[in-house]
N, C-alpha and C positions, 0 to 999 in steps of 0.2 A: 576457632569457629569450625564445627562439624561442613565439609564437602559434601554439597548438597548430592553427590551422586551416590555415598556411602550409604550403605543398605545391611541391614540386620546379618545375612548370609554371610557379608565380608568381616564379620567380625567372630566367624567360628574359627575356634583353633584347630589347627592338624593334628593329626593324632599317629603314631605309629603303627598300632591295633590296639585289641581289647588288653584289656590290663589285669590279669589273672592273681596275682601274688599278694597276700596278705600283709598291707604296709607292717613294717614290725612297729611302727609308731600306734599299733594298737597294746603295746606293752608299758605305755607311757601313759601314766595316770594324769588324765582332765584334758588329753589329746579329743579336739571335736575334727572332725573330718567334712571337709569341702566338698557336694557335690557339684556337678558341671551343668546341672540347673538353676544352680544358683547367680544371679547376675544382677548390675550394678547396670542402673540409668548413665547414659551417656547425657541427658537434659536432666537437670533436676529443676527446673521454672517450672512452675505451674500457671496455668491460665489462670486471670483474676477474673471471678463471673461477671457478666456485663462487659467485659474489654473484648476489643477486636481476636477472633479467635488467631493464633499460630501454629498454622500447619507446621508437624516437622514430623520426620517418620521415625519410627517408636526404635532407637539403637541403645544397645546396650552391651556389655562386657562380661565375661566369665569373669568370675571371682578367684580369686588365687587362693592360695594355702591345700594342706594335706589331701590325697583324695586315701578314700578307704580300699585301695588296692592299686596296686603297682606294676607297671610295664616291667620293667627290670629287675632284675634276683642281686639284692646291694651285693651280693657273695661271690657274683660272679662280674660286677660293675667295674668299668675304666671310666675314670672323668676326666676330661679334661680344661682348663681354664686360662684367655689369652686374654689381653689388655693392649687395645691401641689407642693410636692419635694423642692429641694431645691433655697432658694432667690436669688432674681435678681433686680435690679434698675429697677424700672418701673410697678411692678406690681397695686400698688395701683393707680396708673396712671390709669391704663387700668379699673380697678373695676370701679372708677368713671367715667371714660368716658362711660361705659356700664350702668353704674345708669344714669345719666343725659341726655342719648339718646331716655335710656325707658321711664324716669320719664318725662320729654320736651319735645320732640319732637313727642314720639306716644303718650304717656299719659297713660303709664302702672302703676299702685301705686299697686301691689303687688312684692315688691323685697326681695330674700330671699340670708342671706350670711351663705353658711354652714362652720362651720370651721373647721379648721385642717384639709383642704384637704377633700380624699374622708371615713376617719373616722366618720365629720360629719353627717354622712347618716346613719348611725349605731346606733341601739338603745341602743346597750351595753355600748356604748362611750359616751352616755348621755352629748355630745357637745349641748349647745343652738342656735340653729337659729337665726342669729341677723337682723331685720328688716333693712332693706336697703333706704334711701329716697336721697335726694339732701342735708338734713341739716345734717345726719349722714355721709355723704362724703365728706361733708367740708373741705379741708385742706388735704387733704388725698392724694394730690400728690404732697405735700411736703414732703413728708415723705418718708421712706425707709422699707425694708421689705414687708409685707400683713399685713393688718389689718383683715383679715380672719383669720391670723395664718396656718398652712399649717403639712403637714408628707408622709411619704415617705412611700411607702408599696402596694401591692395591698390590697381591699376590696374585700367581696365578690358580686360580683354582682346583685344578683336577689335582696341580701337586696339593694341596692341602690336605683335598680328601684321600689323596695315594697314603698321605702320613695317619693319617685318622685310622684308614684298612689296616696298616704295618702294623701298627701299636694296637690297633684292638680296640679302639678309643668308642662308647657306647656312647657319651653323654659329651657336648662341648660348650662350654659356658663362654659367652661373647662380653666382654666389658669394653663399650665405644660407645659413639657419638653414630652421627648419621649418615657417615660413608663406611664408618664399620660395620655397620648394623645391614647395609646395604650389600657389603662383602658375606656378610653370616648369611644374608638370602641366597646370597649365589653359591656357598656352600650345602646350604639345605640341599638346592637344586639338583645340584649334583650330584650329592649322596641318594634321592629319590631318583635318579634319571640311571643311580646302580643299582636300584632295589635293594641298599643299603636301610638297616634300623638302626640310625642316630640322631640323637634327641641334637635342637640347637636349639639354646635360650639365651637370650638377649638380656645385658641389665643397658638399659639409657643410660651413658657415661656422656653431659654434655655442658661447662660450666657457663654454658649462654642461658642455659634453661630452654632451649628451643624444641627436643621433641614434643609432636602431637600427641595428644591424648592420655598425657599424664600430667598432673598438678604441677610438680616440679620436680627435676632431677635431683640426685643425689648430689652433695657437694655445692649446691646452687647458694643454701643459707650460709654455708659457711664464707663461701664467694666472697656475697656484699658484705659479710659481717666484717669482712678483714680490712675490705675497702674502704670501711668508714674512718679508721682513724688517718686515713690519705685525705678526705674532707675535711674530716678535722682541723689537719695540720696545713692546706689550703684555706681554711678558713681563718685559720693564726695568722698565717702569712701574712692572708689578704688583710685584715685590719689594721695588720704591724706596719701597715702603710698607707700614705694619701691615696686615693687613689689604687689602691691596691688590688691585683685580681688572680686571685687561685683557679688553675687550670688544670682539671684531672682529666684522664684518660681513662677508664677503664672496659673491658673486653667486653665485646657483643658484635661480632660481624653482623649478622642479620637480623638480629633481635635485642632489644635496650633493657635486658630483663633486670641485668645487673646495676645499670647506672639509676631507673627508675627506684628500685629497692634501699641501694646505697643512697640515694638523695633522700626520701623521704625516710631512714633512719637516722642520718644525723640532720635534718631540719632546717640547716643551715644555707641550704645550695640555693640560688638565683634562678641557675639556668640548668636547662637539662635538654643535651641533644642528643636524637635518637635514631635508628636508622628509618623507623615507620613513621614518624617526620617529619617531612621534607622542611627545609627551611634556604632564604636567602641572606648572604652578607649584607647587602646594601638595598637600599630603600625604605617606603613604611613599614613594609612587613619585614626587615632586616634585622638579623642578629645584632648587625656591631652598632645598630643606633639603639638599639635597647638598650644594649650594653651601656653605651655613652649615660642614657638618663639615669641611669642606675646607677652611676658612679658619680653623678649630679647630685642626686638624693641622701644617696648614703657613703659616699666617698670608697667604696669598698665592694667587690661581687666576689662569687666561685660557682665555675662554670664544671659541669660535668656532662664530658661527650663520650660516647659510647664510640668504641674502634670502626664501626660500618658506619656512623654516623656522616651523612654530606659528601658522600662520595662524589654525586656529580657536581660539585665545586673544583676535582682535583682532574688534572691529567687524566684518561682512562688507560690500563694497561692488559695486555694480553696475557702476561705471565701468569703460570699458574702454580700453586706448590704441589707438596708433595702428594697430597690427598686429592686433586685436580680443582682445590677451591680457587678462583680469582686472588690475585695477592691484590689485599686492600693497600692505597695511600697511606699514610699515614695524616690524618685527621688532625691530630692532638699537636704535632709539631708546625700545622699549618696554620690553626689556628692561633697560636703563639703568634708565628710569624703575622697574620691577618690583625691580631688585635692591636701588636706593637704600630705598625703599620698607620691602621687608621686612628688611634691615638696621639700619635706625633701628627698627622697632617690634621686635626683639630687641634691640635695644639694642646692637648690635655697631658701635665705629667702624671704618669703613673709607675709602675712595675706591676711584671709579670710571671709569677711563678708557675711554670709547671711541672707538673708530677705522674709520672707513670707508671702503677705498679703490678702490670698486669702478670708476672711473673710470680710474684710474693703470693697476690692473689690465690694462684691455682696451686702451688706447691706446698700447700700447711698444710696438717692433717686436722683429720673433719671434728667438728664442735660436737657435743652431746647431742642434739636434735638431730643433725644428719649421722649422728653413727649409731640411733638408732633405725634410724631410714634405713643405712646401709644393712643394719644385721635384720631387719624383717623381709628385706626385696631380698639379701641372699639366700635366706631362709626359704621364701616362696620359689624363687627362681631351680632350686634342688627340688623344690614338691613338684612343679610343675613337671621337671624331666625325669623326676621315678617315674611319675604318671607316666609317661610316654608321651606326652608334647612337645611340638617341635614346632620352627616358623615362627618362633611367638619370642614377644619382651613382657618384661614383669615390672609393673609402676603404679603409681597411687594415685586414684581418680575418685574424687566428691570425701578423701581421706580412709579409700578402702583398696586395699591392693588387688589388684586383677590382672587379666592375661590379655595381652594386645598382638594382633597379627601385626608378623614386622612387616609385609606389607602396606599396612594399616596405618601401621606408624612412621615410616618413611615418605608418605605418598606428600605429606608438606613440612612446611618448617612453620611452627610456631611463633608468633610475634605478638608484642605489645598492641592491643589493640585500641584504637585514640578514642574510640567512643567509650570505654568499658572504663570500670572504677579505678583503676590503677593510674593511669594518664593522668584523671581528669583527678584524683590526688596528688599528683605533681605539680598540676597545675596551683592548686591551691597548698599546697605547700609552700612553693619557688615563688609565687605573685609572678611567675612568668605569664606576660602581656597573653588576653584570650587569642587575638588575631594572627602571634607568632607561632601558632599550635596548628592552624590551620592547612 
């Protein structure tokens, strides 16, 4: 849901200056060029005549891909590209597709991979710089994880950009989630607070699917695709027994993007908890008495919670990791414990298997649909910083790629929301009860 205080202005991209240099992608035959008047509805609903009118103020997005003239001379370009937090299907997808845009298409041959995130930029970390070309990317989007290697943490800044002046670095391509992306602003910052010209673009690296203002991250479909045969095989379980109930786990601190998708791909899931919500153990409106009639019915259920799912059921804890997120409970082993629990004091025998695979999950490499994803957003992401764009992420809105101020995009986190068609397809999926939705 658009923040009603977002205003059309907040969604201009920064620019370095004018853009003088004749893209050489005007040497490529059937190349159409992007201008920066071009732009994508943030709403696409239209009023239905006769219905209650809705106000909303008229926001909308630049459109990404080539423009017809370029900030930078590729001839005399430094790129550079870092990868943190944690993995997701598709990343090295996107590295290469950002190598062979530069290297091909403008004809950049200085490519630089820092690793271990924004670590690498620190002298004390004594990380090596790995030359980047088309023959070291080889193969590299069949694979899973970064071939950058990646960490979790803020740096401190001024060293970053001290490393960026050393090296000569014109262009820095950011692949995170939303405390890296956060870090990339406070780099911008500070290279504009030098009167430095260095582009920063952003690709949304987030396998919750949580940033704003884009459809979906990169890696997202491959996510739940993987997750499904862990339902599956909860689903087996659960029948292979009286009584039987399969209990998945899978990843979504603050958003149920994965469990929701995963449930209503394989069809077979009962229940579905989410962090957006809220739900109780015990009572009318209680999980574990649903649960009981459920296994009344059909002698059998499979339960699927998302990792932020019922937090305030658990302990609350101060700690924090590395990235400064709250360290969630653990949900999934709780509920184990909770369902065993009041199953024996009803006196009902069952078993309980669970399953957690949230590791398997984000470490595959990405299916056909997101590694076309990935090589279009890398593709845009290099046009938008020949252009001379800076402050800005590159992602897919109403199915059309465009340029989002990482302002813009960090200002919330995305979540499942219970009124809108995704939920209330759960709902009727699972036949999970109306009033436990509530």
């Amino acid at each position: 849901m658009m923040p009603a205080e977002l205003k059309l202005e907040d969604m201009q991209i920064p620019s370095l200056g004018t853009s003088r240099i004749d893209n050489p992608l005007r040497r490529t035959n059937g190349t159409v060029f992007v201008s920066d008047e071009e732009r994508v509805l943030y709403d696409d609903v239209a009023a239905i005549p006769g219905a209650a009118a809705v106000t909303r103020p008229l926001i909308s997005m630049e459109r990404a891909g080539p423009r017809a003239k370029t900030f930078f001379d590729p001839s005399k370009t430094k790129a550079g590209i870092v990868t943190c937090g944690g993995l997701c299907p598709g990343i090295n997808d996107v590295i290469r597709a950002i190598v062979l845009c530069l290297w091909r298409l403008y004809g950049v041959r200085h490519i630089y991979g820092f690793k271990y995130g924004y670590e690498g930029f620190i002298a004390s970390c004594e990380h090596p710089v790995l030359e980047l070309n088309p023959d070291v990317v080889d193969g590299w989007q069949e694979t899973g994880g970064t071939k950058l290697g990646s960490s979790r943490g803020p740096q401190e800044t001024v060293e970053i950009v001290d490393c960026l002046e050393r090296m000569g670095i014109n262009i820095l391509f950011v692949i995170g989630g939303d405390g890296t992306l956060r870090g990339a602003m406070d780099i911008s910052t500070e290279i504009q607070n030098r009167n430095e010209r260095i582009s920063v673009i952003g690709i949304p690296k987030t396998i919750d699917n949580d940033i704003m203002f884009i459809d979906e991250s990169f890696g997202f479909q491959t996510a739940f695709e993987t997750a499904v045969p862990s339902l599956i095989c909860a689903h087996t379980e659960a029948k292979g027994a009286f009584n039987g109930v399969g209990l998945v786990k899978l990843m979504g601190r603050h958003s149920g993007f994965i469990a929701c998708s995963a449930a209503l791909s394989m069809s077979d899931v009962n229940f579905v908890l989410i962090p957006e919500v809220p739900f109780d153990l015990h009572g009318p409106r209680g999980f574990l008495p649903a649960l009981k009639r459920r296994l009344k019915s059909r002698t059998h259920a499979v339960v699927v919670v998302a990792e932020g799912a019922g937090q305030n059921l658990l302990p609350t804890t101060v700690e924090r990791d590395a990235s400064g997120n709250q360290k969630l409970q653990d949900i999934g082993l709780f509920l184990k414990d909770q369902i065993n629990d009041y199953l024996k004091r009803e006196k009902i025998a069952h078993t309980v298997k669970y399953i957690d695979p949230s590791y398997i999950i984000r470490s595959v490499p990405a299916n056909a649909s997101d590694s076309v994803y990935c090589l279009q957003i890398g593709h845009d992401a290099v046009h938008a910083a020949m252009a001379g764009k800076t402050a800005a992420i590159v992602g897919r809105w109403h199915g059309i790629n465009v340029h989002i101020p990482m302002q813009v995009a960090t200002m919330e986190r995305k979540q499942v929301d219970p009124s809108r068609p995704l939920w209330r397809s759960v709902l009727e999926s699972t036949g999970q009860e109306a009033w436990y939705s509530e």
